[in-house]
C-alpha positions as CSV (number, residue, x, y, z in Angstrom):
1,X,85.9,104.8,89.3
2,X,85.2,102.7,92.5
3,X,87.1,102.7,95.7
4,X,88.0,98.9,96.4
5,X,87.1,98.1,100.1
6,X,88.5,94.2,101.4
7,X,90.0,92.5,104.0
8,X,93.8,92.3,103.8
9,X,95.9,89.2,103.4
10,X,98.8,88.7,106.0
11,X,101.2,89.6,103.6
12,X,99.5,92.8,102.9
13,X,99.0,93.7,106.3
14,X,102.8,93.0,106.8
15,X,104.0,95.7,104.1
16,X,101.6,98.1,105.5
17,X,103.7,98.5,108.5
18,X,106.2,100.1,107.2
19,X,104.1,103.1,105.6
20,X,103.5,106.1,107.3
21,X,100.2,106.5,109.7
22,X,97.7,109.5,109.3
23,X,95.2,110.2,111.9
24,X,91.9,112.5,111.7
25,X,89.0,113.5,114.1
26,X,85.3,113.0,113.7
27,X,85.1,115.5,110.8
28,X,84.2,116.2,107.1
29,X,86.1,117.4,104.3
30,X,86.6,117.4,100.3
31,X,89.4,115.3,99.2
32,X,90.5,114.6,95.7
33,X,93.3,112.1,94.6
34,X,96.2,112.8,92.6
35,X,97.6,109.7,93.0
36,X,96.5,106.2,93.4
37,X,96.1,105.6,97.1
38,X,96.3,102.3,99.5
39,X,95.4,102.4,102.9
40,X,95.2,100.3,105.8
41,X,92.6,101.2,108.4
42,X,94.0,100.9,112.1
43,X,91.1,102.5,114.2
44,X,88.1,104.5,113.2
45,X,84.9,104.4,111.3
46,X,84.6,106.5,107.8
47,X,81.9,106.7,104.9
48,X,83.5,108.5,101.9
49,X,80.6,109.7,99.4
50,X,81.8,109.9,95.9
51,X,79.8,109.7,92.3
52,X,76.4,109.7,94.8
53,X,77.2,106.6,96.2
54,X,78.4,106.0,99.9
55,X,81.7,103.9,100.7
56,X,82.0,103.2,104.3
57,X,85.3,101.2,106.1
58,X,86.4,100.8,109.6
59,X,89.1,99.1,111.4
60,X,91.2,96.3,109.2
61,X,89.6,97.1,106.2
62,X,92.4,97.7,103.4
63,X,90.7,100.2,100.9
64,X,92.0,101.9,97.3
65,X,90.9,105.2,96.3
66,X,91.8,105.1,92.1
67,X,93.8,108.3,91.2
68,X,91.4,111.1,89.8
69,X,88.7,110.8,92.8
70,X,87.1,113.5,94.1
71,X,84.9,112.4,97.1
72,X,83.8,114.0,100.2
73,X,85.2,111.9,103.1
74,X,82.7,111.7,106.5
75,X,85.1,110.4,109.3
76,X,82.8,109.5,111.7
77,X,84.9,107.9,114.7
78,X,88.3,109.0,114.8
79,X,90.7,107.2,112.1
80,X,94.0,106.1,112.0
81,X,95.3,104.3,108.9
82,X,99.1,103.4,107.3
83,X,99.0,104.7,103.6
84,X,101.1,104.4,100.4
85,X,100.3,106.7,96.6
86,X,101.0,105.2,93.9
């Protein structure tokens, strides 16, 4: 179960617009994933720990966490991203 970290294409960038944004603070929390989830990282700097390896994204990265993760996410400059489950 890896999280997928890339640069988006145009066209993915495009659709992203039109999901909703979520923003965090420096911070660190447990998250688990019920669903599969695409984001697209605005601002910020994260590393997201899960299966004892490190996954770390910033600004226009497009990352997918696979539905059934648990990870612990480490949001170390405060991040803004659009995101879409499923």
């Amino acid at each position: 179960m890896e999280i997928e970290i890339r640069k988006p294409t145009d066209a993915e960038k495009e659709k992203a617009q039109g999901w909703p944004i979520w923003t965090c603070a420096p911070s660190s929390f447990d998250w688990s994933y019920s669903d599969r989830e695409t984001c697209l990282i605005l601002e910020g700097e994260v590393t997201v720990k899960a299966k004892g390896k490190d996954y770390s994204f910033a600004a226009g990265d497009w990352v997918v966490f696979p539905k059934g993760l648990s990870c612990v996410w480490n949001v170390k400059k405060a991040v803004g991203k659009h995101y879409k489950f499923g």
